[in-house]
VOGU-3710 file (C-alpha; in Angstrom, 3 decimals, decimal comma):
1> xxxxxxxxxx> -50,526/8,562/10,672  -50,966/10,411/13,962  -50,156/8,320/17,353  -52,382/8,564/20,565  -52,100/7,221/24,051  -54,656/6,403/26,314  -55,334/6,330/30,297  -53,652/2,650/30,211  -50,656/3,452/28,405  -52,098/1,623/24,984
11> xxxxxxxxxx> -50,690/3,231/21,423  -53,674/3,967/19,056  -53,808/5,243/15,359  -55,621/7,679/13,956  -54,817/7,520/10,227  -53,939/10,354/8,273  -54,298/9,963/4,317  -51,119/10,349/2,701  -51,825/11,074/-0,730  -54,537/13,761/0,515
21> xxxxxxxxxx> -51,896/15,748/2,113  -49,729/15,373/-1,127  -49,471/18,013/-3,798  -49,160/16,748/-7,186  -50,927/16,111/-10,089  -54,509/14,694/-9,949  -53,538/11,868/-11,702  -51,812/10,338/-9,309  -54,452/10,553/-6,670  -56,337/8,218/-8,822
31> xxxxxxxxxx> -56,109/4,411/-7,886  -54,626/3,425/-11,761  -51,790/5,049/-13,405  -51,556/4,094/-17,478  -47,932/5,506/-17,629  -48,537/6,750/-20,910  -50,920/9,344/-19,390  -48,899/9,856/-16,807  -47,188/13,564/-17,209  -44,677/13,815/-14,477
41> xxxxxxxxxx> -43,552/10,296/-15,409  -43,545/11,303/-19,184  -41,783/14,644/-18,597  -39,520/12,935/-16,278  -38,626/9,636/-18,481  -35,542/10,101/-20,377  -36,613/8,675/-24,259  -40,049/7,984/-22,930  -41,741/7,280/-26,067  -39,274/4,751/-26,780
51> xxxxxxxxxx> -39,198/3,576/-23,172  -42,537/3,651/-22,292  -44,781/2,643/-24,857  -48,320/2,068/-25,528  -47,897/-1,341/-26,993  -46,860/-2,298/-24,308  -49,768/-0,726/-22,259  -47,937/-0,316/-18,756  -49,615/0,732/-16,128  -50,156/0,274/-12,087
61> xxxxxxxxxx> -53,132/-1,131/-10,419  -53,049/-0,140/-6,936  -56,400/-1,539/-6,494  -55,255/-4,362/-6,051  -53,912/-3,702/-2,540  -57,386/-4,124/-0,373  -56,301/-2,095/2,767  -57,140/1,417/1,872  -54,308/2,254/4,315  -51,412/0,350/2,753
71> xxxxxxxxxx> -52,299/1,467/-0,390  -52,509/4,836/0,310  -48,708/4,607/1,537  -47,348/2,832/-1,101  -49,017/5,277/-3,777  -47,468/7,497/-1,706  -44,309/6,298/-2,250  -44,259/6,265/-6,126  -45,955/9,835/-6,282  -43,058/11,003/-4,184
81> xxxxxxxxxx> -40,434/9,252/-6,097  -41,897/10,150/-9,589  -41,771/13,600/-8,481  -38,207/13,624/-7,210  -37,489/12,242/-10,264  -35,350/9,477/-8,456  -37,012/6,644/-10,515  -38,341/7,182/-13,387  -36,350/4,326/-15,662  -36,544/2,164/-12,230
91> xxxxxxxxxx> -40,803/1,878/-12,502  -40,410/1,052/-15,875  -37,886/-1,463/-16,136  -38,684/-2,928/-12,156  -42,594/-2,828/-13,468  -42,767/-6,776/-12,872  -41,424/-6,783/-9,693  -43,348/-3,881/-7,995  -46,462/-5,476/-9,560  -45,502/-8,438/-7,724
101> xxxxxxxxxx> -44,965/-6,151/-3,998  -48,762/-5,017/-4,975  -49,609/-9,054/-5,171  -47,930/-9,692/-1,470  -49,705/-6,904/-0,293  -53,202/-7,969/-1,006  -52,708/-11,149/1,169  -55,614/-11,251/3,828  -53,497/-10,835/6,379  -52,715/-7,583/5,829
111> xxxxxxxxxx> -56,344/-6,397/5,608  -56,704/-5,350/9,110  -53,782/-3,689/9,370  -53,623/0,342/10,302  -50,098/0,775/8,119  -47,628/-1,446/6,751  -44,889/0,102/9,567  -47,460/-2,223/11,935  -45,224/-5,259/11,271  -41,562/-5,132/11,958
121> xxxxxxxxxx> -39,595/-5,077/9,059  -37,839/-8,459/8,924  -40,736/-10,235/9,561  -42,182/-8,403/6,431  -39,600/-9,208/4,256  -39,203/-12,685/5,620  -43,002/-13,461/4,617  -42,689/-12,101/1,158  -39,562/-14,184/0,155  -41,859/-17,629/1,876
131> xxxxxxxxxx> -44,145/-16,562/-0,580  -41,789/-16,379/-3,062  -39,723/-19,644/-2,534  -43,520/-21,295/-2,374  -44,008/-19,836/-6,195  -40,430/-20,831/-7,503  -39,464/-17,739/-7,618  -35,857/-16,376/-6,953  -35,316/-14,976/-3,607  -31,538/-14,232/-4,182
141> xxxxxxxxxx> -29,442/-12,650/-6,807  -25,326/-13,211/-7,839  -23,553/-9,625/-7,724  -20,605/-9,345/-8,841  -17,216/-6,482/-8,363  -13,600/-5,808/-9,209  -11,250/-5,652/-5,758  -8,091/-3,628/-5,501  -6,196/-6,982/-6,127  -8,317/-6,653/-9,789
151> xxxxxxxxxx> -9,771/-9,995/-8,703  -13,710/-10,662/-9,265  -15,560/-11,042/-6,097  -18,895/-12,967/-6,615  -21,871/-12,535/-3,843  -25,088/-12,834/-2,867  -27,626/-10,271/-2,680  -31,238/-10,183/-2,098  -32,795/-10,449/-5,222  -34,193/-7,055/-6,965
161> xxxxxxxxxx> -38,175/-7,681/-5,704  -36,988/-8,228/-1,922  -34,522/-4,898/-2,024  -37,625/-2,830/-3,449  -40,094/-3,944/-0,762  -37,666/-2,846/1,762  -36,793/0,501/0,211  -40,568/1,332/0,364  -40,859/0,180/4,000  -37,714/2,319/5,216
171> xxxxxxxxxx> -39,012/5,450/2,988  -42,714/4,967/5,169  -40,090/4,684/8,472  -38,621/7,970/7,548  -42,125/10,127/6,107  -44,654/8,679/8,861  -42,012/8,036/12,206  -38,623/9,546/11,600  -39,574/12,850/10,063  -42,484/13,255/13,314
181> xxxxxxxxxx> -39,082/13,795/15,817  -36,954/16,177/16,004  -34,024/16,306/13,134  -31,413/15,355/15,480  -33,388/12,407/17,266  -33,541/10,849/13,832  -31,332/7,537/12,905  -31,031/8,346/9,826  -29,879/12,339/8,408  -30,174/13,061/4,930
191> xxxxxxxxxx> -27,864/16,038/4,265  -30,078/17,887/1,657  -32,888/18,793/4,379  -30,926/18,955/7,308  -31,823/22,032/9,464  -28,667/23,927/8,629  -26,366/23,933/5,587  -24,043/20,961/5,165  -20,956/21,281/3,233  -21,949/18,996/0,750
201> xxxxxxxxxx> -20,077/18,845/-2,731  -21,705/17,938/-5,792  -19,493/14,532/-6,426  -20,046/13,128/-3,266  -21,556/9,826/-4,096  -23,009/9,659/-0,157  -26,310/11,609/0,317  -26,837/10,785/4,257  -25,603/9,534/7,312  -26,914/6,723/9,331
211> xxxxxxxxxx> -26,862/5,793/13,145  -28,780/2,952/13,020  -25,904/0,739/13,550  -24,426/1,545/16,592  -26,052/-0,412/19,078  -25,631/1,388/22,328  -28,317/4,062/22,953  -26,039/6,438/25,127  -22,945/6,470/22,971  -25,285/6,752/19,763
221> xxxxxxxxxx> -26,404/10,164/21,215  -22,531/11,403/21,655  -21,725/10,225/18,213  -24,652/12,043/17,099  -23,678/14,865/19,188  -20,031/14,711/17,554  -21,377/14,505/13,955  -24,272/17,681/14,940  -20,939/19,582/15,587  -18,539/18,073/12,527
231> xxxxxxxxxx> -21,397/18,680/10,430  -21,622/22,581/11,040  -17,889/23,113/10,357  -16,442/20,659/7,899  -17,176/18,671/4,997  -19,660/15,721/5,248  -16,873/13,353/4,316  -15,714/13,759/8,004  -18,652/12,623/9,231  -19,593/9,908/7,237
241> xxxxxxxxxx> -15,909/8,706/7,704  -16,104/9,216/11,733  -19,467/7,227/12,148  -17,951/4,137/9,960  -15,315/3,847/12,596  -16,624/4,734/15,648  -19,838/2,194/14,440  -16,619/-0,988/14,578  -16,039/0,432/18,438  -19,848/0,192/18,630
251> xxxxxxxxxx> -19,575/-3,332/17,868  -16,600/-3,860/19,626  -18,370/-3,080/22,909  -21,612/-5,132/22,164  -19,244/-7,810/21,217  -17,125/-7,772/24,317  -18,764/-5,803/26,672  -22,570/-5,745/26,088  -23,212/-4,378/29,581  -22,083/-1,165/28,094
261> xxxxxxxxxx> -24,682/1,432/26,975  -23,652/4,883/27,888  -19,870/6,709/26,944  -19,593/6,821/30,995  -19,424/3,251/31,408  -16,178/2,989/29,316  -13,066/2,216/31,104  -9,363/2,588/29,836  -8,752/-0,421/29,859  -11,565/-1,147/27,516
271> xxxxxxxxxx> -9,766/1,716/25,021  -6,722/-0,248/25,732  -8,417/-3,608/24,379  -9,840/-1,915/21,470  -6,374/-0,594/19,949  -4,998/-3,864/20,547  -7,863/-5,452/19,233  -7,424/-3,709/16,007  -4,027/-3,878/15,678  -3,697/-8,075/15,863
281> xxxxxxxxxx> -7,498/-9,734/15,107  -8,892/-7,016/12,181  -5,777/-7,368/9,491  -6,411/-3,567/9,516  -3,661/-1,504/7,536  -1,911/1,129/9,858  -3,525/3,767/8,236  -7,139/2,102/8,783  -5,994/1,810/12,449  -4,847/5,118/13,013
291> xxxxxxxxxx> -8,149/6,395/11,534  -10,135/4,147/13,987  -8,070/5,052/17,027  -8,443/8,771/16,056  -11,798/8,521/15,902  -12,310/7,236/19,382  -10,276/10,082/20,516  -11,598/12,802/18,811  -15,251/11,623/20,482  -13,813/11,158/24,405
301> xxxxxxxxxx> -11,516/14,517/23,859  -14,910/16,614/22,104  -16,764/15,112/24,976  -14,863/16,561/27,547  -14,043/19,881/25,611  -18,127/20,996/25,165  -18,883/19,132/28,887  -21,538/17,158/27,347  -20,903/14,222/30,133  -18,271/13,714/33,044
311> xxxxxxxxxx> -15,751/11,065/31,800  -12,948/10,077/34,194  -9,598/12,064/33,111  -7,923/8,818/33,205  -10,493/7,452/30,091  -8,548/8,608/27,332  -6,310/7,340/24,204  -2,888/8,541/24,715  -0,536/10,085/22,151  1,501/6,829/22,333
321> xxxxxxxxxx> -1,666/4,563/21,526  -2,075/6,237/18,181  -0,653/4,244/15,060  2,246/5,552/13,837  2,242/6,100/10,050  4,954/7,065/7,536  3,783/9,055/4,888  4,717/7,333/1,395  6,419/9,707/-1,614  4,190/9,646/-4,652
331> xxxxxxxxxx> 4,165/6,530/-6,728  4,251/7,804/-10,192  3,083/5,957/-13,330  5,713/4,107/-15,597  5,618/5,018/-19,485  4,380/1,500/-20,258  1,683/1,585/-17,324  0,354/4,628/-19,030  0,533/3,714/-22,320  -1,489/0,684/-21,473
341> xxxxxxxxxx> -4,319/2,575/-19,810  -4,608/4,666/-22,852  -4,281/2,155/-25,041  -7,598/0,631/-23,554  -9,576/3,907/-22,930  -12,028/3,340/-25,794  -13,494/0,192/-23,610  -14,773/3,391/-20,854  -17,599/6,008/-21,825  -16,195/8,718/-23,620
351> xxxxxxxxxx> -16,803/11,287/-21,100  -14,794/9,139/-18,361  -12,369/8,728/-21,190  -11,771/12,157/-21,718  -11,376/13,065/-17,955  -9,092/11,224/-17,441  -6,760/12,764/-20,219  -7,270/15,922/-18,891  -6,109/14,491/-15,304  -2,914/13,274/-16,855
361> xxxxxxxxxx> -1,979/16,584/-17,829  -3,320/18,776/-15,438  -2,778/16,749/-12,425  -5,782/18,005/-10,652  -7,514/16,269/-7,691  -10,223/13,901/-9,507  -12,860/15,553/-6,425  -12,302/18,709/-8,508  -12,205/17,623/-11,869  -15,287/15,659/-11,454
371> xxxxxxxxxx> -16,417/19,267/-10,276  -15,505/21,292/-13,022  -18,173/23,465/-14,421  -18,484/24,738/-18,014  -18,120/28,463/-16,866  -14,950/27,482/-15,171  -13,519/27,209/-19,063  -12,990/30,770/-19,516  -11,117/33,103/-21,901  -8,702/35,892/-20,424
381> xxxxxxxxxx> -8,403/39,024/-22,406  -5,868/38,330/-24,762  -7,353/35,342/-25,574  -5,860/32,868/-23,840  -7,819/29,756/-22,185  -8,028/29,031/-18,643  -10,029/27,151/-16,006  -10,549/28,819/-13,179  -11,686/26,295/-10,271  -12,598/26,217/-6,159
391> xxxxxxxxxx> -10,472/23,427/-4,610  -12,263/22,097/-1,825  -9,438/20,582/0,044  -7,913/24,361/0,144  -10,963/26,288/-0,079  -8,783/28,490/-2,279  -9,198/29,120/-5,792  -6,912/27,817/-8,757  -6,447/28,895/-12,377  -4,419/26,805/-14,608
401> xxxxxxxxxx> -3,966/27,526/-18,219  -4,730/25,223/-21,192  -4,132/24,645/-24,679  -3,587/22,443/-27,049  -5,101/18,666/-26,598  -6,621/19,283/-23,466  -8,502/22,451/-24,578  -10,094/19,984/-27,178  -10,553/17,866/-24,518  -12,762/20,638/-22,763
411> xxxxxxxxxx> -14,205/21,626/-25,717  -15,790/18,067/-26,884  -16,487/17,194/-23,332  -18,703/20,299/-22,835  -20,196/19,805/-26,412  -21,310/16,128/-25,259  -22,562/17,338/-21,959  -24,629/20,032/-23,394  -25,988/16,583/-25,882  -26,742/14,943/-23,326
421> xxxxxxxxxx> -28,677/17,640/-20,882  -29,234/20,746/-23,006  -29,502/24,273/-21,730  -29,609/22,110/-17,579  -26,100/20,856/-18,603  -23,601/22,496/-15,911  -20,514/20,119/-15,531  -17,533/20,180/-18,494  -17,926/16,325/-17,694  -21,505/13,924/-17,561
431> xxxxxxxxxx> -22,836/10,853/-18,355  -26,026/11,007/-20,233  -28,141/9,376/-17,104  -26,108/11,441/-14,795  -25,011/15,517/-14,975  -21,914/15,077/-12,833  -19,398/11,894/-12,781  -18,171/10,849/-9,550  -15,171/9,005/-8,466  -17,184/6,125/-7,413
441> xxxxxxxxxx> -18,035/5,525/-10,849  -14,578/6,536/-12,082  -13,194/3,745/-9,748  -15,452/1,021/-10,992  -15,048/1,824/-14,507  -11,607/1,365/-14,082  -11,278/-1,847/-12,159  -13,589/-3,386/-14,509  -11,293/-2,118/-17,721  -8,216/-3,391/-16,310
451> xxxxxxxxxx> -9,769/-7,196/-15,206  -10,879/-6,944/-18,596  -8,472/-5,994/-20,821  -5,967/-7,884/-18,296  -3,214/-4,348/-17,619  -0,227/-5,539/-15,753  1,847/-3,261/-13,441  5,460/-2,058/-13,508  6,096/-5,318/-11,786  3,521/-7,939/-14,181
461> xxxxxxxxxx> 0,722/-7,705/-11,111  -2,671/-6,870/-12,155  -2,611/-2,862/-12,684  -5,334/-1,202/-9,915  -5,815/2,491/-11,495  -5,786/4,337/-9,063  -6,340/8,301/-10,037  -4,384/9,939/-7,801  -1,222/8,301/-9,195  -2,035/10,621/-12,293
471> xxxxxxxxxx> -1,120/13,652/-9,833  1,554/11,809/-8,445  3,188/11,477/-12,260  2,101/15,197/-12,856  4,211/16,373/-10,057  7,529/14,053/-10,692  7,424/14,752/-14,545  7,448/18,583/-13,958  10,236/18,158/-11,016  12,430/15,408/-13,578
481> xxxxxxxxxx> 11,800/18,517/-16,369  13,550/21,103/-13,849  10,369/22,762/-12,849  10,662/25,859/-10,345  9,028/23,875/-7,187  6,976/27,237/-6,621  5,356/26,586/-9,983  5,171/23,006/-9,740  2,996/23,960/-6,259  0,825/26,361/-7,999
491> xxxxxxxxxx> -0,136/24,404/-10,717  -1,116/21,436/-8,392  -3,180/24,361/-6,296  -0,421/22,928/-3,200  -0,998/25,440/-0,581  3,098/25,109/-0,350  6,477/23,800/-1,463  6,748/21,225/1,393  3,578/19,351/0,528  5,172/18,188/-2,861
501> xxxxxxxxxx> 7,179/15,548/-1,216  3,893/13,361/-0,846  3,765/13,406/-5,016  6,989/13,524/-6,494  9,183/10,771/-6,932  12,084/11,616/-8,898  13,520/8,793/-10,803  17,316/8,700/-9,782  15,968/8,667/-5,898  17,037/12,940/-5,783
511> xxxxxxxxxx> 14,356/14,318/-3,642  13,584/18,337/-4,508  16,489/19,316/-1,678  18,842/17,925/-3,690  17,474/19,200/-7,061  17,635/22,562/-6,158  21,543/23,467/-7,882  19,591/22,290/-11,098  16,281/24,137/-10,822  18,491/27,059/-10,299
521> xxxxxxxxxx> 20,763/26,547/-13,061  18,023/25,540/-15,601  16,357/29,152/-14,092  18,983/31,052/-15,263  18,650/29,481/-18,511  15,247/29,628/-19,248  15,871/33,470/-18,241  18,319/34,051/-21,548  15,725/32,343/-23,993  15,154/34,664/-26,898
531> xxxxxxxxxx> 17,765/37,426/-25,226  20,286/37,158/-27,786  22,034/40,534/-25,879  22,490/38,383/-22,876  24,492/35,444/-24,679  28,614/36,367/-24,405  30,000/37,354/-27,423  32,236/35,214/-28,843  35,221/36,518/-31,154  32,663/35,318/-34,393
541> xxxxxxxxxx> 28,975/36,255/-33,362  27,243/33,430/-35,425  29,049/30,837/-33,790  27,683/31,522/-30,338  25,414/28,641/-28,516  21,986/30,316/-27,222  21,406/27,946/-24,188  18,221/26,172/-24,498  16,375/24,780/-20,914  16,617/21,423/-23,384
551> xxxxxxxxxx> 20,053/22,056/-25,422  21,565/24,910/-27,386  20,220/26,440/-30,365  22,889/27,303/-33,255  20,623/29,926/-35,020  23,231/32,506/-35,992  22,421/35,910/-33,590  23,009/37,953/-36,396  19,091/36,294/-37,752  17,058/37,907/-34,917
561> xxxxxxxxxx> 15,211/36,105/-32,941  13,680/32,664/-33,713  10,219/32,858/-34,527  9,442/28,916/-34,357  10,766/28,590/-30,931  8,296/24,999/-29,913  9,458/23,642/-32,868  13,276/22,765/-31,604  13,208/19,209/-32,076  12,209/19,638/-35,435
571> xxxxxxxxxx> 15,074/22,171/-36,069  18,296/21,682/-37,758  19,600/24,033/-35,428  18,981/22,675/-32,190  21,715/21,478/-31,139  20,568/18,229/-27,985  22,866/17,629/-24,698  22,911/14,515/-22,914  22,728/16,297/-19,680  18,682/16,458/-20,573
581> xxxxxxxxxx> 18,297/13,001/-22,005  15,566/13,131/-19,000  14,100/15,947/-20,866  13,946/14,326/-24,214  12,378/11,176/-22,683  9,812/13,361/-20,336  8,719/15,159/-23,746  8,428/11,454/-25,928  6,633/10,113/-23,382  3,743/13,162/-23,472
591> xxxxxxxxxx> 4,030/12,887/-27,528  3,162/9,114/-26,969  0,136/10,150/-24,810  -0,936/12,952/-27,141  -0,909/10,299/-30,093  -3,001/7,916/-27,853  -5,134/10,664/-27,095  -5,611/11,757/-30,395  -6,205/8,356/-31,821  -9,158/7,672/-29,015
601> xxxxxxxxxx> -10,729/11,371/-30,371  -9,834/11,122/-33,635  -7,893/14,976/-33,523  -5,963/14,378/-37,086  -3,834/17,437/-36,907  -2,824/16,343/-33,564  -1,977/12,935/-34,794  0,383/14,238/-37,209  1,919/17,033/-35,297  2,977/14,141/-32,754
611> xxxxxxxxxx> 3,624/11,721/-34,684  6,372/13,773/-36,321  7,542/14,933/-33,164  7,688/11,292/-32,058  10,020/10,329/-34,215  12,222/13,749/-33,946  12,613/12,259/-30,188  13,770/9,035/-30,626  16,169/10,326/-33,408  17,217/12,743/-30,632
621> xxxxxxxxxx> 18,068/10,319/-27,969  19,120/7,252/-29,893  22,027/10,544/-30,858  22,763/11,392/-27,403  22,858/7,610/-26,466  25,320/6,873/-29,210  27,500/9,742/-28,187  27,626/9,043/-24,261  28,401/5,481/-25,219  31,408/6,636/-27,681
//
């Protein structure tokens, strides 16, 4: 639809057809689509001939719609979905309420009309759902979610038929009004066809960024301005974070100062208000605060930097205004927390399942483990396994070796990820309607498992599982085993040694500092495993003690060397110490998870290996608990 004005200043339309400038198949330029004749939809439809069949004779009937106008737009919209492939199970499964949108439509009053985007959006929504209390039908719809407290929050929602007239409206707003201006003009920027390249990952469940919100046409076009320049430099999470708290300033101002419309018109004082504002009315954490502040800052301070308006040098947050917030050590998972989550994995898709194992051993960032490709599984040249990864809070790459469970892990994952997509399958982890897993979905998944299943915390509170905890019990259970803090760094992908204090939480309250005489003592010893030659010679050589980073092995020297040496426990040799009790507990605990693991993928050979070195274990430390107690 093009726009004209006249001498008098009058808005006409000249309307252009949509589905004319449209390329795509020539079925969809016809006025009835029988979906089973439908190719994109059938190529597109996952299961179609189960889906979609022809008992059931499906089909659209846009004829129905008597403006030509209006029902050029909304076949507009379905041939541009359908070929997006953004809902193909939607049209089939939403069939009887988009049937129902065609029914509104036809109403006589709409007969005159140049395009739908002629009436204002509420009052188009607001006369479909008259029409629909008039029929008895339901206008409104209970939704229901878990909360951090692991509480159930119930809601109301616009029922399904009202939220699908309105996505078609605002996808007419965008083709026929938005996408006439210039990109940057627009309300509304979807990141995918943005005029340069956004640093957009593949897991980010947010797609765009919308303006439409902040009420006050001046400051919209600095945010804007701010986000333009964000945009071009850092990741889109920046952005999408900054405009969610500089849109609660927005309605701060129209709130208490709607005379406000341009950044100029902002006193200090105002600023002032706002912290205070959100430090005693919102019930805003400090964090939340500080972010909020920030952003306010970051916009008057980027203002002033690129000159893009003349703000009075007094207008500013000061350093003092800023929330101060102490960083918290890592909070690490208890045995029994963990055992309880893996107890209950089975209740959460496999694939979600199986990350998650993999995250309590590797410790990774779940951003990057929700990004983990299958070439990233790779094989070095004497064979051992390895992913090799980007980390996109470093920008630096990462390789981490596996074995064991979690290369089965990997291995099945891939295999049902390759089931589920064939030769399009990229990710080690995806869902069968989705190729990558995001930790939106990983966060609802589990909320709802532990409100079902009912998981109590350390302290009997409703467990939230959170995933970064998982890194947080990485990082202590490698510093507890006497872990170089180098390698404990490098095998998070820290960028240094310093940054560990955020994860690791070691159990008797000994922060790395005062670890260090034990790292370096439990160094040296790891140094004389297998070098007999560097063990002192006693006055009878095969009753020398070959220190062990876990105990002391009595294999007489005059043997060789051991050639079983990961099967200690299991050895009458090994002799324990009760100095690394918090070894022998660090190592039952990851048998426990191994046999949970196992018993969720049904690995046999790794049920039995662990199983027997379960019960070496607590033979081992039951031992050293008798002794210290004697």
């Amino acid at each position: 639809m093009e726009t004209t004005v006249n001498s008098k200043g009058d808005i006409s339309y000249l309307y252009v057809k949509l589905m004319d400038s449209l390329e795509c198949e020539s079925y969809l330029k016809k006025d009835v689509w029988i979906f089973m004749e439908c190719d994109v939809l059938k190529r597109n439809m996952k299961n179609n001939e189960r889906i979609i069949t022809k008992s059931k004779n499906r089909s659209f009937d846009f004829t129905i719609i008597q403006n030509d106008n209006i029902r050029d737009e909304v076949k507009f919209f379905f041939a541009k979905q359908l070929m997006q492939d953004k809902m193909c199970p939607e049209i089939n499964y939403l069939y009887s309420e988009f049937k129902r949108i065609f029914q509104y439509l036809s109403n006589e009053k709409f007969s005159h009309a140049q395009s739908l985007l002629d009436y204002d959006k509420e009052e188009l929504v607001s006369g479909f759902r008259n029409t629909l209390e008039r029929n008895q039908q339901s206008t409104m719809a209970i939704a229901k979610r878990i909360n951090k407290h692991i509480k159930e929050d119930i809601y109301f929602v616009d029922s399904e038929v009202l939220r699908s007239l309105k996505k078609i409206y605002d996808y007419l707003y965008r083709e026929i009004i938005e996408n006439k201006n210039k990109y940057f003009e627009r309300d509304k920027w979807v990141f995918s066809v943005m005029p340069f390249k956004v640093n957009l990952e593949d897991f980010s469940a947010n797609k765009s960024i919308s303006f439409t919100k902040i009420a006050q046409p001046g400051i919209k076009k600095m945010i804007k301005k701010l986000c333009w320049h964000e945009l071009k430099m850092k990741a889109v999470g920046t952005a999408i974070v900054r405009v969610y708290s500089l849109t609660t300033f927005s309605r701060y101002l129209t709130k208490k100062f709607p005379f406000v419309n341009n950044i100029e018109d902002i006193t200090y004082d105002m600023l002032h208000n706002y912290i205070a504002y959100l430090k005693t009315e919102t019930g805003a954490k400090p964090k939340t605060i500080k972010g909020r502040v920030e952003a306010v800052h970051k916009l008057f301070e980027t203002i002033r930097f690129m000159k893009w308006a003349k703000i009075d040098p007094n207008v500013r947050i000061k350093s003092n205004d800023i929330v101060k917030v102490i960083d918290k050590t890592g909070e690490p998972y208890t045995e029994e927390e963990l055992r309880e989550i893996n107890r209950h994995l089975d209740q959460i898709p496999i694939q979600i399942a199986r990350l998650l194992c993999v995250l309590q051993y590797t410790g990774s960032r779940i951003s990057e483990i929700c990004s983990f490709k299958i070439e990233n599984l790779r094989k070095s040249e004497d064979g051992r396994d390895y992913l090799t990864y980007k980390q996109f809070k470093t920008n630096k790459y990462n390789v981490i070796p596996v074995e064991g469970i979690v290369l089965e892990l990997l291995t099945a994952a891939i295999k049902t990820s390759c089931e589920y997509h064939g030769d399009n399958a990229i990710y080690i982890f995806s869902l069968e309607n989705n190729k990558i897993i995001k930790p939106n979905v990983i966060d609802q998944n589990l909320k709802r498992l532990s409100y079902k299943c009912k998981l109590k915390d350390k302290s009997g509170k409703p467990l939230n599982i959170r995933v970064h905890r998982f890194r947080d019990t990485v990082a202590t259970n490698y510093a507890e085993l006497g872990i170089d803090p180098i390698a404990i760094s490098r095998l998070l992908g820290q960028k240094s040694v310093g940054v560990l204090k955020h994860y690791v939480e070691i159990h008797n309250d000994i922060y790395l500092d005062a670890m260090q005489p034990l790292l370096e003592k439990q160094s040296q010893m790891i140094k004389n495993i297998g070098h007999i030659e560097d063990v002192p010679k006693a006055k009878i050589e095969d009753t020398v003690a070959i220190p062990l980073p876990n105990g002391s092995c009595y294999k007489p020297a005059s043997s060789g060397l051991c050639q079983h040496a990961n099967c200690c426990y299991n050895c009458k040799m090994f002799q324990p110490d009760s100095r690394y009790i918090h070894v022998y507990k660090n190592h039952l605990l990851r048998a426990r998870q191994d046999l949970d693991i196992a018993k969720l993928n049904g690995y046999e050979r790794i049920l039995q290996i662990n199983q027997d070195l379960e019960k070496s274990l607590i033979r081992i430390i039951e031992k050293v608990e008798e002794e210290e107690v004697s």
